[in-house]
N, C-alpha and C positions, 0 to 999 in steps of 0.2 A: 178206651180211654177211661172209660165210668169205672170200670173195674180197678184199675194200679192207681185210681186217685182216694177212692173210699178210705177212711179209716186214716188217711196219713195226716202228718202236719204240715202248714205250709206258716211258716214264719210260727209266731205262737199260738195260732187257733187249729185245731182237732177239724178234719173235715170228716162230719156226718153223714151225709147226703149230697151228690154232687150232682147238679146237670141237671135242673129239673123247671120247666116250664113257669112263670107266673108273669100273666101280663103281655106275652111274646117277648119275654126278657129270660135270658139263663139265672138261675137261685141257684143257691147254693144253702143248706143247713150247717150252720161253725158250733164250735166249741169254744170259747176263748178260754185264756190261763186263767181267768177266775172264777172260770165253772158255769160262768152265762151260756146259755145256748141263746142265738140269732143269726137271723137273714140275713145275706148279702146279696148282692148283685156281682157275679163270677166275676166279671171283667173290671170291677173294683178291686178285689182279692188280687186277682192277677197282677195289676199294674200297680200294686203298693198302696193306692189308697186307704182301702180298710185294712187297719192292723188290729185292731179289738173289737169288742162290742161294743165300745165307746166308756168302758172302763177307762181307758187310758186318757182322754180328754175331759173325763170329770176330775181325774188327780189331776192335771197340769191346771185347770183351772183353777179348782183350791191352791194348789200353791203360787198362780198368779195374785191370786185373791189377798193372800197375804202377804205376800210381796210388798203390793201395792200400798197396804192397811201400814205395813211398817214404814214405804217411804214416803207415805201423804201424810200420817200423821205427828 
């Protein structure tokens, strides 16, 4: 399994390193599309939770952020 998983993509993060021990938890090494390398926990990746390296909910909050700024003020 380690082997046909290395190097592929799984949604838009780069799999580094797959399968690997910390804590008695499966890790995994990612890539994400914007070039971040980070940790996950396998069975997050798997089940859709983690989609970035949390690139992607720092822009949705910015743009809640302003959102907001336009319709409170």
């Amino acid at each position: 399994m380690n082997n046909q998983i290395d190097k592929e993509e799984y949604n838009p993060i780069l799999i580094k390193i797959f399968d690997y021990k910390k804590h008695g938890l499966k890790f995994g090494l990612f890539q994400c599309k914007c070039g971040n390398e980070f940790e996950a926990y396998l069975y997050n990746l798997i089940s859709g939770r983690t989609k970035s390296c949390g690139c992607m909910a720092r822009k949705l909050t910015s743009i809640r952020e302003k959102i907001n700024k336009f319709f409170l003020s």
